[in-house]
Every structure is written in C-alpha cells, then in structure tokens.
Phi, psi and omega in degrees: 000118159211166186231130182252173160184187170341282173291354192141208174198191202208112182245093193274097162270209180263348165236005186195157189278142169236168178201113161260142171258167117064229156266337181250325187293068166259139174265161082243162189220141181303059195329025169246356200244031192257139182246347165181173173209119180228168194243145207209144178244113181223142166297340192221145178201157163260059179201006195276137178288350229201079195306323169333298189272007191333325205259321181237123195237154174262149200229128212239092173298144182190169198019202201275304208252324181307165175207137162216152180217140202216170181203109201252168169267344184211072160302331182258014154284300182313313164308305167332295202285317160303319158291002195275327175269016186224155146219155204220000000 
C-alpha cells in the first residue's frame, strides 16, 4: 500500500511504515514501535505531502517520545490502513 504526491510518499510495508520528505528525509518505523495515531488540522508543518490537504495531517507517535507528522490526499484511508496492522 502506498500513497504518493508531489513531495515524496507513505509507503505500508509488511513490517513498517516508510515516509521519504523531499530528496533527503526518510523515517521508517516498525509498526510494533508505533503508540497512537491522530489526525490534527495546523496551517504549516515541515512533512506535508500533498498541498490539497495541507491543513489536516496525521501525527504518527511511535517509541516513547518520536513523532512524525504526515499529511496525504487520503488521510483517512492511511489511518484505516495503519490500524488495521498495528495494534493500539
């Protein structure tokens, strides 16, 4: 499963999330080490993928302290699709 745009993409592999920003930034994270997920509306972010959605993005929690934040053309598909593998 993945979702692309402009700016990079959101990749669902079989054990982890990948997220590329731009030309340099990739995260992935281990869906056993992800602890919640919510979707948040902010005017400015430095990850958003998808200039459509600019204003509402999901905020991806993961080890005790991390955070990424990502913003997609189908947050609420990505949201879907992440509980269905994690579980929280």
């Amino acid at each position: 499963f993945m979702i692309s745009s402009l700016f990079g993409y959101v990749e669902l592999r079989e054990k982890t999330i990948f997220i590329k920003f731009g030309f340099i930034i990739k995260t992935e994270i281990s869906y056993e080490k992800i602890r919640d997920i919510s979707k948040e509306k902010k005017v400015i972010t430095y990850s958003f993928l998808s200039l459509k959605n600019a204003l509402e993005h999901i905020n991806i929690k993961y080890n005790k302290y991390d955070m990424v934040t990502v913003s997609v053309r189908e947050n609420d598909e990505l949201i879907k699709e992440l509980k269905k593998r994690i579980s929280i």
